[in-house]
Every structure is written in C-alpha cells, then in structure tokens.
C-alpha positions as CSV (number, residue, x, y, z in Angstrom):
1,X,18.6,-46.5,22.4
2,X,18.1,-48.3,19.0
3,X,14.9,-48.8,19.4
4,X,14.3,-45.0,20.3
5,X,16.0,-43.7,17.3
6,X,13.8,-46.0,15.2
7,X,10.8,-45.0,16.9
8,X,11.6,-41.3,16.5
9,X,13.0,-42.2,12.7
10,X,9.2,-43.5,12.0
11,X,7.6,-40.6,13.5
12,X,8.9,-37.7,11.4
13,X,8.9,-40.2,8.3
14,X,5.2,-40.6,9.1
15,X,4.9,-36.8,9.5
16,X,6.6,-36.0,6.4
17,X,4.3,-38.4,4.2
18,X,1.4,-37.0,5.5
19,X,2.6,-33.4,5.7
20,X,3.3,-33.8,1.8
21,X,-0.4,-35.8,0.8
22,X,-2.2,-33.5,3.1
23,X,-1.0,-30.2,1.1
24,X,-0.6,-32.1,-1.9
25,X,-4.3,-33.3,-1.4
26,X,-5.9,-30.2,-0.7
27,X,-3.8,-27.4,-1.7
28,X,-2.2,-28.5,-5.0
29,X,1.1,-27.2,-3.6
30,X,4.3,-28.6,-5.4
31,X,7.2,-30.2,-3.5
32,X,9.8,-27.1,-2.3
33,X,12.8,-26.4,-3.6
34,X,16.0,-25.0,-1.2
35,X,16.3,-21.5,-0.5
36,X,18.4,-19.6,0.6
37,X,18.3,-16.5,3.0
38,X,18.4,-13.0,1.6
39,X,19.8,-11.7,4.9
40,X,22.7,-8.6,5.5
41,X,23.4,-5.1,4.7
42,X,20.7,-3.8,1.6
43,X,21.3,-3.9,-1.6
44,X,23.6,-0.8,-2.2
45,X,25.4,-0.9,0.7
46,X,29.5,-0.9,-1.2
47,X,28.6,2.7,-2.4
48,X,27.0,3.8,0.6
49,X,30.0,2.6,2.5
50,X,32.1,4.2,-0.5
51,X,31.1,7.6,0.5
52,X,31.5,7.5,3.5
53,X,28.8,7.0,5.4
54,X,28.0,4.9,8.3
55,X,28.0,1.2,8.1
56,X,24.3,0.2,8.2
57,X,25.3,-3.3,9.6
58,X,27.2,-1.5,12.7
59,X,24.0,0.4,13.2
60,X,21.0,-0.2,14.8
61,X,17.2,1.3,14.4
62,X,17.5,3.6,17.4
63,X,21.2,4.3,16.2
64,X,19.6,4.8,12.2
65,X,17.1,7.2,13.8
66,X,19.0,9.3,15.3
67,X,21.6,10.0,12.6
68,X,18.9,11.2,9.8
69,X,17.4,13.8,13.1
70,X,20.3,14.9,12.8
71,X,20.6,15.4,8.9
72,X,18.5,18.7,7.3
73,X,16.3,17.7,4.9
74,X,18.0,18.9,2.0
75,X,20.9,16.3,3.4
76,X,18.2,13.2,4.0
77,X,16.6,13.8,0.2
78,X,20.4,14.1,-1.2
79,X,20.8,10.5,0.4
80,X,17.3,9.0,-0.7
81,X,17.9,9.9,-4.2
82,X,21.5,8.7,-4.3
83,X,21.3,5.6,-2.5
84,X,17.5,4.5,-2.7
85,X,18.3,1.1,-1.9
86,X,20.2,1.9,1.5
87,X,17.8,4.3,2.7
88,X,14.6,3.0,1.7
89,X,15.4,-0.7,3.8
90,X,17.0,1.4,6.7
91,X,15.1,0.1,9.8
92,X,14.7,3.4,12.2
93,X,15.3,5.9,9.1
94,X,12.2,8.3,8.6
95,X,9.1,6.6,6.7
96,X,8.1,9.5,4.3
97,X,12.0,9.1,3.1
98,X,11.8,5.2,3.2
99,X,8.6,5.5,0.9
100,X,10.3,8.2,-1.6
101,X,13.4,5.9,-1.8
102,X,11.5,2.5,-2.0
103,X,9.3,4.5,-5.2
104,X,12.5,4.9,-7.1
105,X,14.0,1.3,-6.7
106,X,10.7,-0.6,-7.1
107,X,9.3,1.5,-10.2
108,X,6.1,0.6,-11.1
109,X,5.6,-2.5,-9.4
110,X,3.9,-1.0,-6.3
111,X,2.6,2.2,-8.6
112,X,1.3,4.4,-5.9
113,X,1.7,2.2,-2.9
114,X,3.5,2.7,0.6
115,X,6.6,0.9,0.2
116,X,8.5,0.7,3.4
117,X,11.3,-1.7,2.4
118,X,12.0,-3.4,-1.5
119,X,15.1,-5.7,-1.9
120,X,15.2,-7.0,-5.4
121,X,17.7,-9.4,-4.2
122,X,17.1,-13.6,-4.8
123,X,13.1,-13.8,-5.1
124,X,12.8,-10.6,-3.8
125,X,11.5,-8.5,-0.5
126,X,8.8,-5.9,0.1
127,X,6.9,-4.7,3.0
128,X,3.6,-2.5,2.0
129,X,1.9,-0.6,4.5
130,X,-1.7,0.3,4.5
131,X,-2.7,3.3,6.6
132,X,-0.9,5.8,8.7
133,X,1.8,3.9,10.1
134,X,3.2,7.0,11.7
135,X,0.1,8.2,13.1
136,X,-2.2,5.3,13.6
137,X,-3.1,4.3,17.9
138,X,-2.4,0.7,17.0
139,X,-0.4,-1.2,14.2
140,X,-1.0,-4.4,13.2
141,X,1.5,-6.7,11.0
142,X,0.7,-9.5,9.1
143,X,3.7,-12.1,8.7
144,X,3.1,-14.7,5.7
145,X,4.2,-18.3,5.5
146,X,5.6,-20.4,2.3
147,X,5.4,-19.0,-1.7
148,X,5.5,-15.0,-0.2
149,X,7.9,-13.0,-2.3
150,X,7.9,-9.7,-3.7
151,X,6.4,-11.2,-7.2
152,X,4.2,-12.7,-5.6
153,X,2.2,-10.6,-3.2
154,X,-1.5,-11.4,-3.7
155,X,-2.3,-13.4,-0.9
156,X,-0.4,-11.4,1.6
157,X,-2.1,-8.3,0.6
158,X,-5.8,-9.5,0.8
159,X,-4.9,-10.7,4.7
160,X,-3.6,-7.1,5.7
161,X,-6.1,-4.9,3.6
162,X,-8.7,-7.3,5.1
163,X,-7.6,-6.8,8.6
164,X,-7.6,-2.8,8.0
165,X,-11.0,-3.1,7.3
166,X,-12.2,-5.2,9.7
167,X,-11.2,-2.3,12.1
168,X,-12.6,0.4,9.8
169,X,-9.4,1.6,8.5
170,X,-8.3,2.4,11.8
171,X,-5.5,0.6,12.5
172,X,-2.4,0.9,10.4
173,X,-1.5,-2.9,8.7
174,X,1.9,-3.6,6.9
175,X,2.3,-6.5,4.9
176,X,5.4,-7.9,5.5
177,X,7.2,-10.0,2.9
178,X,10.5,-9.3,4.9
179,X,12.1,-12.7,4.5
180,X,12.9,-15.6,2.7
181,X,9.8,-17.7,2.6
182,X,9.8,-21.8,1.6
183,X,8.9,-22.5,-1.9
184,X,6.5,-25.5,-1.4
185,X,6.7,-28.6,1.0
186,X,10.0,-29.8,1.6
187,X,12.7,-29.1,4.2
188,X,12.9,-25.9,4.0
189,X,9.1,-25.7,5.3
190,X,10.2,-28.5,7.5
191,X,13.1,-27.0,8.9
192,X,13.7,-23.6,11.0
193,X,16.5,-22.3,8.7
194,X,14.5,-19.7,6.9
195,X,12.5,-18.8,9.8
196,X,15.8,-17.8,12.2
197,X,16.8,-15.9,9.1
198,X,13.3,-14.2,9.2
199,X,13.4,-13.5,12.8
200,X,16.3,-11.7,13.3
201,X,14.4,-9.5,9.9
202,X,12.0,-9.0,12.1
203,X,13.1,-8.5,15.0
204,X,14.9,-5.7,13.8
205,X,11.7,-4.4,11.7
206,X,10.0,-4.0,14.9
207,X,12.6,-2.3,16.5
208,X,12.5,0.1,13.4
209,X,9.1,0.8,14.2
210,X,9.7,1.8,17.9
211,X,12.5,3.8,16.9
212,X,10.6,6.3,14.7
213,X,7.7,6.3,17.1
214,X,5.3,3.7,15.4
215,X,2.5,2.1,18.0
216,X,4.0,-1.1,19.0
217,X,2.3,-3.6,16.9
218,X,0.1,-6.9,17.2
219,X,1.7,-9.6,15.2
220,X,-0.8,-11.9,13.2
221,X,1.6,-15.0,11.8
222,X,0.6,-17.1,8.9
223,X,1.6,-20.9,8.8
224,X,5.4,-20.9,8.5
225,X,5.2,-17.4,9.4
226,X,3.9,-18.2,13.0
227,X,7.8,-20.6,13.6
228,X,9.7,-17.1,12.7
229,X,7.1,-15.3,15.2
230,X,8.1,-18.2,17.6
231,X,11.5,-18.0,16.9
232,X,11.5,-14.2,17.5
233,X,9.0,-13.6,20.0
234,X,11.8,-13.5,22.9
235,X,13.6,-10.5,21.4
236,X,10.3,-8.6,19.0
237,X,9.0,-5.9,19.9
238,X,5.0,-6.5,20.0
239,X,2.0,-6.6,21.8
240,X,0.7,-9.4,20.8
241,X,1.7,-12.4,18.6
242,X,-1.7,-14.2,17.3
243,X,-0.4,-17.4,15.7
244,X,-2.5,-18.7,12.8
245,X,-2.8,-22.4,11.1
246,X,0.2,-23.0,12.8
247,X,2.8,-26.1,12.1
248,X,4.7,-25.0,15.7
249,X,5.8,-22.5,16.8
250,X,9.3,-23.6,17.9
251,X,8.7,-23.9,21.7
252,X,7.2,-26.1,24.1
253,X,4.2,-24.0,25.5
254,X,3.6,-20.3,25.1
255,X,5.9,-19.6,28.8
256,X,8.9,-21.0,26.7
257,X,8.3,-18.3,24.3
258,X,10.0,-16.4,26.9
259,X,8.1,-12.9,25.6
260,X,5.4,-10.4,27.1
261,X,3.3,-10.1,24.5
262,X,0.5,-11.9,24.6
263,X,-0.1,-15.2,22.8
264,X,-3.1,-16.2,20.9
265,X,-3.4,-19.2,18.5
266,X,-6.4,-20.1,15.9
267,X,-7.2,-23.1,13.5
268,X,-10.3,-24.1,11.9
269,X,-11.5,-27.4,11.5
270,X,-11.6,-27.7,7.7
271,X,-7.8,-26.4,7.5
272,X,-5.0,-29.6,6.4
273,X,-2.4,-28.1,9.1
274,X,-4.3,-30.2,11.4
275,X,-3.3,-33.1,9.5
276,X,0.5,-32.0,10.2
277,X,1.9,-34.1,13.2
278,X,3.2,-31.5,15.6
279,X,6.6,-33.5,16.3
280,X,10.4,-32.2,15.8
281,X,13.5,-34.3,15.7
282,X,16.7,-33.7,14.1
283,X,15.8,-29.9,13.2
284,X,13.0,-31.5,11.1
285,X,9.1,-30.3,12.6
286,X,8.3,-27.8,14.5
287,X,6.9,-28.7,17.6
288,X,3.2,-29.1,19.6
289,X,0.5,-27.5,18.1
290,X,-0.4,-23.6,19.9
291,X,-3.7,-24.4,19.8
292,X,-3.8,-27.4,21.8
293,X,-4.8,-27.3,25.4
294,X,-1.2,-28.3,26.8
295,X,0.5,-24.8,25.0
296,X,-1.1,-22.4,26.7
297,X,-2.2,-20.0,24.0
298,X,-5.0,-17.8,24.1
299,X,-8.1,-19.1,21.7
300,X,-9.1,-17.2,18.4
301,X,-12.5,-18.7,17.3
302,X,-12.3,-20.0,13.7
303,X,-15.3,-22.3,13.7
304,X,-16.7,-20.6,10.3
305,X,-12.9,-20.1,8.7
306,X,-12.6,-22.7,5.6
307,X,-9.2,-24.1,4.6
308,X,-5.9,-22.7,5.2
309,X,-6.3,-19.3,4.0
310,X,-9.6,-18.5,5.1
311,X,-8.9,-17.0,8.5
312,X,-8.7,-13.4,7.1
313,X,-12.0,-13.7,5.3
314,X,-14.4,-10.9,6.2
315,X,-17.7,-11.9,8.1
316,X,-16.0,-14.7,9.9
317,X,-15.0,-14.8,13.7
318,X,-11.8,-14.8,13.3
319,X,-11.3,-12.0,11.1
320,X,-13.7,-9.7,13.6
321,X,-11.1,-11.1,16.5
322,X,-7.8,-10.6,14.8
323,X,-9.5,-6.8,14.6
324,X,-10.3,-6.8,18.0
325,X,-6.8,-8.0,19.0
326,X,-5.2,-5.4,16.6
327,X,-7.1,-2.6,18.6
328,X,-6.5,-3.7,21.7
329,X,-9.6,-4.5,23.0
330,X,-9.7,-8.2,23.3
331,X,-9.1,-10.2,26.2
C-alpha cells in the first residue's frame, strides 16, 4: 500500500510540473490564485424577499415561468425596473424582461448588447446572447474555461460570434460567463471545486431555457469548461455536449456521463492540453482524456486548429463541425 500511494504521489506531482511548464511555456499564463464560487440567490435578493415576493431560491425555472405568465405586463416592467438584479438573473423569467433588467444593472458595459444574466458579484458574471434566442430552430452555447469573467469577455465572445457565423447567423449562440472560472494554473484548475459550482449554474441555465421555450441547445465546452459540462451532463438539459481541449471531463468514458445527449470531443495537435497527463487522485486531475479511443466520444476534426484557442477560428474543420453539430446535422 506504501508503495501505491508513492506511486500515485509521483504521478500527479509529475502532472502538476508539467501541467504548469506546459501552459507556462506556451501560453504565458501566471500561476492561479483561489477562488471562490459566486453561487446563490442574485444580487438583490433581501429586497425582493422584503416585498414580498417569492423566494427565487425555492423556485425553479419552470416554477419562475410560470409566475411572470401570470403577472400583466404593467406588473412584470414594475418588477424589472425595481429589482433589475432579481429579474434580469431569473432563470425561466421572460427574456425581453431579463434583457431590459440586465441593461439597467450593467450600464454601459454591454452598451447595446443582449444581456441575459449580469452579477457584479466577486469577478463578476454575464451571459451575452447573439441572435434570436427565443425564436432560433437551434441554440448553441459556448461554456469557457479559466480567466472568463465579466471584465474580461474577449475571448469568449470571439468563440460564440464565430460559431454564429459559421452557421450563417442561423443559430442563436450565448456566451456564457455563468460561473466562477480559475484564475491561472493552480488548484483551482486542478481541482473540480469551481466546476460543481458551475454545473449546478448551468444546469439550472438550461433548464431556464426550456422553461421559456428556447430550442434545446448544443453545448460546446472550452478547457475547464468541458469538467463543469462533465460534471453536469447527467442533469443539463442539451442535445449535445462537444468537449474541446479538454483536461477530463470528470468520468471514466462518455457511458459514465450518464446523459443522452450526444458526446463529441476535439483536440489539435499543436494544442499544450495534450501535454496534461489525464490522471486524478486526491480531487487533484480530472481524469482520461475524451478524445482518446478508450472514452468513447464522438471525433471533431481539428487537424488545422493551432494552439489552445484556435478551435473556433473560421476556415478550420472544426469550426465548420461545431456549426454542423449546432444545427443538427452532423452525425
């Protein structure tokens, strides 16, 4: 038994090192700092609950839904403009009020944007949404890994705006900066803290999106995004879950996923995730690589993708499969 926990001790020691000289090497990334989980009731909740109105933590989408049917309009603008930060992060409350709400509390930040949720809370939250998310046949949402915040949006943006137009601006794409993200390497992007705090988010965003009739949507998961897809994928609401420059996704194969969306998984050669051993021990790693042969993932060429960002660059194969998966075409 000594021996074994030695053995194991070595591996992720190994794995750490190289995790930290591979991103150091090639990304220029700093070591991470701790974070901690902006989860809860939103920002505004003590006056919401002051007045009288229903607890949004007792609630759920479908339940959220339901109430504001039931409100005139007159009533549901009253509410937006008197407790923006409630109703503009209400999961399941109508997406025209969630956007005027979400335009008072973020200001100028997203000037003339679709904001569908802003918490100024800790580094910040926002999810943007590009298209007609009530409308559109087929929604796609892109969920970012480490250094994602609502200051901090740049990256995130270029995926989903790229995606949109890889299916000529036919499929709705949110950018969702729903959760706490790791700053860096270091154990938060080691460990699946942040990302179980990211999957119940959104879990709950999905079921959000059901409730006020949104297509169900393909999920395309960035790097430490794809370990909260992995975490989630049992209880999410999707179609698909497309896994990309993966560390793990928290699971032994995509059948322990436990989920019936289908599972896709891309990496290119040129990107330093592949330098990542795929081990986990002691809540540290996070587990075999979704590409590899044993998981069980369906394949996303990225032949022509460079580095770890590159997958969402337009004119390579990836991209133009993410925008096939998005519209449900490919197989």
């Amino acid at each position: 038994m000594r021996r074994f926990t030695r053995t194991r001790l070595t591996r992720i020691l190994v794995a750490a090192t190289l995790t930290t000289a591979a991103v150091a090497g090639t990304a220029g990334w700093a070591s991470g700092t701790t974070q901690l989980p902006v989860t809860g009731a939103p920002a505004g909740t003590a006056a919401w609950r002051a007045a009288g109105l229903p607890d949004p933590e007792a609630m759920t989408p479908g339940r959220t839904a339901r109430y504001f049917t039931g409100l005139g309009e007159r009533r549901r603008q009253e509410l937006a403009s008197a407790h923006p930060g409630v109703v503009g992060n209400l999961d399941g409350a109508p997406l025209a009020l969630r956007y005027a709400a979400n335009a008072r509390t973020a200001g100028a930040r997203f000037a003339g944007q679709q904001v569908l949720a802003y918490d100024p809370r800790g580094r910040g939250q926002a999810v943007l949404v590009y298209g007609d998310l009530a409308r559109a046949r087929h929604v796609a949402v892109v969920v970012p890994g480490a250094d994602v915040d609502a200051g901090n949006l740049g990256r995130l943006v270029r995926k989903a705006t790229a995606l949109r137009g890889a299916t000529g601006g036919r499929t709705a794409v949110v950018a969702w900066a729903g959760y706490t993200t790791p700053v860096g390497v270091g154990l938060d992007a080691a460990g699946g803290d942040l990302a179980a705090a990211g999957a119940d988010r959104l879990v709950r965003f999905t079921e959000g999106l059901r409730a006020v009739g949104a297509a169900e949507p393909a999920l395309f998961c960035h790097s430490y995004g794809s370990v909260v897809c992995g975490l989630a994928a049992h209880r999410v609401k999707a179609r698909d879950i497309v896994a990309v420059a993966s560390p793990g996704m928290r699971a032994g194969s995509a059948a322990e996923l436990n989920t019936t969306a289908r599972v896709w998984a891309a990496k290119d050669p040129t990107d330093w995730i592949g330098l990542v051993p795929h081990v986990e021990f002691a809540g540290l790693g996070h587990g075999p690589d979704p590409t590899g042969p044993g998981f069980g993932a369906r394949r996303v060429p990225a032949g022509d993708a460079r580095g770890h960002d590159g997958y969402f660059t337009p004119g390579t194969a990836s991209l133009r499969a993410f925008a096939a998966i998005a519209e449900g075409g490919a197989r």
